[in-house]
Structure formats: C-alpha cells, structure tokens
N, C-alpha and C positions, 0 to 999 in steps of 0.2 A: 857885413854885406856892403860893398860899395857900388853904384852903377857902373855901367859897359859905357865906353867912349863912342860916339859916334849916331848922334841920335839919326832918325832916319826921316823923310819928310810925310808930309799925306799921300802923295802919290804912292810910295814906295809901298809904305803899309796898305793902300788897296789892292795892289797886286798880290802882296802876300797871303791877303784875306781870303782872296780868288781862289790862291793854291789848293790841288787836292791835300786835303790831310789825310794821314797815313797811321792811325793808331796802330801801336805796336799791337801784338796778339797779347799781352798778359797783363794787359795797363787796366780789366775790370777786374778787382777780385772777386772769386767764386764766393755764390751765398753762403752755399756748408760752412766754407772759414768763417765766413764774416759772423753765421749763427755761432760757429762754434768757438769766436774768440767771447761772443758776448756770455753763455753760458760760463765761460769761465774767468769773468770779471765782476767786479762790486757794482756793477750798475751803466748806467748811459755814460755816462764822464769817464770812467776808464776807458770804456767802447771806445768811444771817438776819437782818444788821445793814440789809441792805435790805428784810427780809419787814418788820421792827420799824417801818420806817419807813413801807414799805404800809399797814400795818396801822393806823398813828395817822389818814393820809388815807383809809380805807375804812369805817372803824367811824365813826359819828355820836359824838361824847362823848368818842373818847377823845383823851386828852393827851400819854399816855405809854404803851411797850408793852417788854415784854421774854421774850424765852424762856427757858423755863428745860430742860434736858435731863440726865439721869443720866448721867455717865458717871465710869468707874473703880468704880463700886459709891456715887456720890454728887451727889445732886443738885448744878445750878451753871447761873449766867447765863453763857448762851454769846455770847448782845447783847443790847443795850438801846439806845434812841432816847436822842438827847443831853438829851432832857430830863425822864430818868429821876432820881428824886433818889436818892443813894445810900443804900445799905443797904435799902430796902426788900424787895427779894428776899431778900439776906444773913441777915437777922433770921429771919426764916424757916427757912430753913437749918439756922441756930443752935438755932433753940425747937424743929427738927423740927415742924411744923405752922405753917399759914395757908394764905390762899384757891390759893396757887400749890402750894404743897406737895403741900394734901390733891388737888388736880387731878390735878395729872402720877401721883400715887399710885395714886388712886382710879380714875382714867380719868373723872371726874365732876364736872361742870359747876360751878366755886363762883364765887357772887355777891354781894357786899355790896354795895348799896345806898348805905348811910350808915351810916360805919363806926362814926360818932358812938354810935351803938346797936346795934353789932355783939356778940354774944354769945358767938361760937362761936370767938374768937383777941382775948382782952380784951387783953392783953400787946404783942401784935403792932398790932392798932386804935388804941390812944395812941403808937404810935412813926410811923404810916402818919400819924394827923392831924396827929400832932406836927411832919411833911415836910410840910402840905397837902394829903393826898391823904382825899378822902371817900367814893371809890367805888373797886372794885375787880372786871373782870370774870377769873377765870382757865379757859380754857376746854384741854379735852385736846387733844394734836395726836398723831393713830396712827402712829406711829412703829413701822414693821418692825423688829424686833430690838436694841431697845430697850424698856425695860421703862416707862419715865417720863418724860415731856413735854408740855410745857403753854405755852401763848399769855397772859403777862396782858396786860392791860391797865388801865390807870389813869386817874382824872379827879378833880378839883380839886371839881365839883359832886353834891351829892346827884341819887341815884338818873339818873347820868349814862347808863345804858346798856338804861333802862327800852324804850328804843325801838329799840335796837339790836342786843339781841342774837343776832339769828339772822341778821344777817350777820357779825358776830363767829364766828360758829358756820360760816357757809359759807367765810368766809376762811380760818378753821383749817384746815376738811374740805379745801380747795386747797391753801394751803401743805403742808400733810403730804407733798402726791407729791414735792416739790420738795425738802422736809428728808429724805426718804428717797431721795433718788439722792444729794442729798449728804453723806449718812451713807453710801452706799455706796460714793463716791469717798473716803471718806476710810479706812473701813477696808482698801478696795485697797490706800490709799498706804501705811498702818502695814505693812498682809501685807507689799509691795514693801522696805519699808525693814527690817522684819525678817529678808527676804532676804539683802541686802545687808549686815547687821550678822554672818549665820552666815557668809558666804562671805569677808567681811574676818576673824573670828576662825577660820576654817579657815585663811586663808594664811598670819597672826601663828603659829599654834601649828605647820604644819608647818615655818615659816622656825628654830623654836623648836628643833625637834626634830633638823633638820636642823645647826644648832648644838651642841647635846648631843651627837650622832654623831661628830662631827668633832673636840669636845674630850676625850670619854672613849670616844672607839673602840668605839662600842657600835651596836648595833641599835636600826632603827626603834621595834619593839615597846618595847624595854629604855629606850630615851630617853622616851618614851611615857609609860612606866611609872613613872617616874623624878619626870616630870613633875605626873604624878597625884596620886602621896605628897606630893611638896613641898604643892604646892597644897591638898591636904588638910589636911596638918598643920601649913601656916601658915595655914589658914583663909581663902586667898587665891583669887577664881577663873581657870581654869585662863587664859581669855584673857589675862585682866590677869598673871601669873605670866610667860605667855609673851610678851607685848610689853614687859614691861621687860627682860626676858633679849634681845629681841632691839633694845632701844634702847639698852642698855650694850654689849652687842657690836656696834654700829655707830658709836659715841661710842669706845672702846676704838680701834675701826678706824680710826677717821678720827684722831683723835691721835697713831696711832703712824703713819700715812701722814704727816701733818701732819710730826713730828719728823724722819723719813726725810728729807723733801723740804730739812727747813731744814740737816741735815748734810750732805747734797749739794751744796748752795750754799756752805758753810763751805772 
C-alpha cells in the first residue's frame, strides 16, 4: 500500500465532511448471513475474519479493516483482512491512544481524513503513512458485555471515506448482532471447559487422597488435610500436588508390575 499524491488542506476536508453521503444499498450485510456464516464457523475469530473481509467489499474506500476487542482487561486484534499492513493496530495498543483506541474506548466515532495533517495521535500518523495508509475510519461496534470494540478501517487515499461513512456505521450497527452471539458461544465454551477442568481436578485430588489413606492408614478428612499443609507450604497448588502424587504412584506401580513379570519369566 502506498499513499495517493496530493494531500488536501482543512478547508477542503470540511466541505467534504459537509457533503451528503450516499451509502450504497448493499454496503449492510443481512443478519441471517452474518448468523449463518457464524453457525458455520469455529468460533468468534473466524466470524470476524470474514465480517473484515465484508466490510473492505461494503464500505466505498476501504482497503483494509480490522477489529479490534478488549479482552482479559486489554485491548487486541482479534482479525484483520490480508491486506492489513502490520503494526498499525499494535502501535496503538502500545501509545495507548489512536483512532481505534480512542473508538472502542470512547464508544465514539474517530475519523482522519488525511492523516498527513492529523493532530490528535502525531506519533501514531507518521508510523500509519510511514505503512501507506492516509486515512483511517474507526467506528464502535456495541458489544453486550464487553466494555471495548471497534470496526477500523483503512485507505491508501486522502479523505477515502468522505462518502462513505454511514454505511461504515450501518455495517457496524449489523455486525454487532453477530459479534455478540459469538461472544456468547464463546464464553459458553470457557463456562464448559472451566467445568471440565474442576471435575478433572476433583477426580486427580480424590485419586490423591485415596493414595494417602492406603499409605499412612489414615482418614479421608486427615489425608485431605495432609494434603492442604503440603500444598501450602510448598507453595504448590493442591491439583498439581495431587496429580504428581498420583503420577509417581502409577510409574511406581507399573515398574514394580514391570519387575514382577520379568522374574517370572526368569
């Protein structure tokens, strides 16, 4: 991607801002699609790496798109279109502020133009023309229970999306239903698999305990207890404690079967 020759002044870009914009008619995708690309993907991440790619063929101007979403208490590109050039999100990230940042933050609409003249991320502006890029739209996408996310998009030419942003805006407002069912398949899966981690460290620590009883003749509670202190006081937790105790007494077992079997044949 290189930039367009000819950058344009302040004046110019308020009149163009003025201009009526003209979304095409097909620049939102329909929900049904968007549910029914997500039913037949692996999750939110493939989703969006198709909404990215919607989104460069629906918006007039744009070239390049990527979302950006909080998660773990930190923003992060969860996809981008292949012909996103790297680090331009990252950079951001990094400076804390730019047009995708202050978005997904704010909940509020940011636009450069022509970043050549861009004011409000000087830092961030020479690294985006320094990639080719001289425009930058980032628009919010309402994300239920989640605090931060945002649609950018990207173009090579000055004031690429003077005419397009309010299907930029209608595409968001669509996408959103779709990034929120699949934020909601995806924290199902975490609940499920966080299931699955307590019910495997319930059967390691009672295999554990049931171990302890049998070597020091003691009660459930007392092995229990036993268990607690060590883990404690080696700083160790109690699952991992309990699955090496019960992966040496299976290695234990099986060598001393192992041994048996070869003096029997002797």
């Amino acid at each position: 991607m290189s930039p367009s020759a000819g950058p344009a002044g302040p004046a110019g870009r308020d009149n163009r801002d003025a201009r009526d914009e003209q979304p095409r008619a097909d620049t939102a995708p329909e929900s049904a699609t968007l549910h029914q690309a997500l039913a037949g993907t692996g999750g939110l991440d493939t989703l969006l790496r198709d909404l990215t790619d919607r989104a460069v063929l629906a918006v007039v101007g744009a070239e390049a798109c990527s979302v950006t979403v909080r998660r773990d208490g930190r923003l992060l590109t969860v996809a981008g279109t292949g012909g996103l050039p790297s680090g331009l999100d990252q950079r951001q990230y990094e400076n804390g502020d730019g047009p995708c940042v202050r978005a997904a933050d704010s909940d509020a609409e940011q636009h450069a133009p022509d970043l050549s003249e861009e004011g409000r991320w000087p830092t961030y502006a020479a690294y985006a023309l320094s990639k080719g890029v001289r425009s930058v739209l980032a628009v919010p996408l309402a994300v239920d229970g989640e605090a931060d996310a945002a649609l950018n998009l990207y173009a090579t030419a000055e004031g690429a999306f003077h005419g397009s942003r309010d299907a930029a805006r209608a595409f968001a407002a669509n996408a959103s239903d779709a990034v929120n069912a699949a934020l909601r398949i995806e924290r199902e899966r975490a609940s499920a698999g966080d299931v699955r981690t307590a019910l495997l460290s319930r059967s390691v620590i009672d295999q554990a305990i049931g171990i302890l009883m049998a070597q020091e003749r003691c009660t459930a509670q007392t092995a229990l207890d036993t268990l607690r202190r060590v883990s404690q006081d080696a700083n160790i937790k109690l699952r991992d404690l309990c699955g090496d105790l019960v992966a040496r007494t299976t290695d234990e077992s099986t060598n001393g079967a192992s041994v048996r079997r070869a003096s029997q044949r002797r």
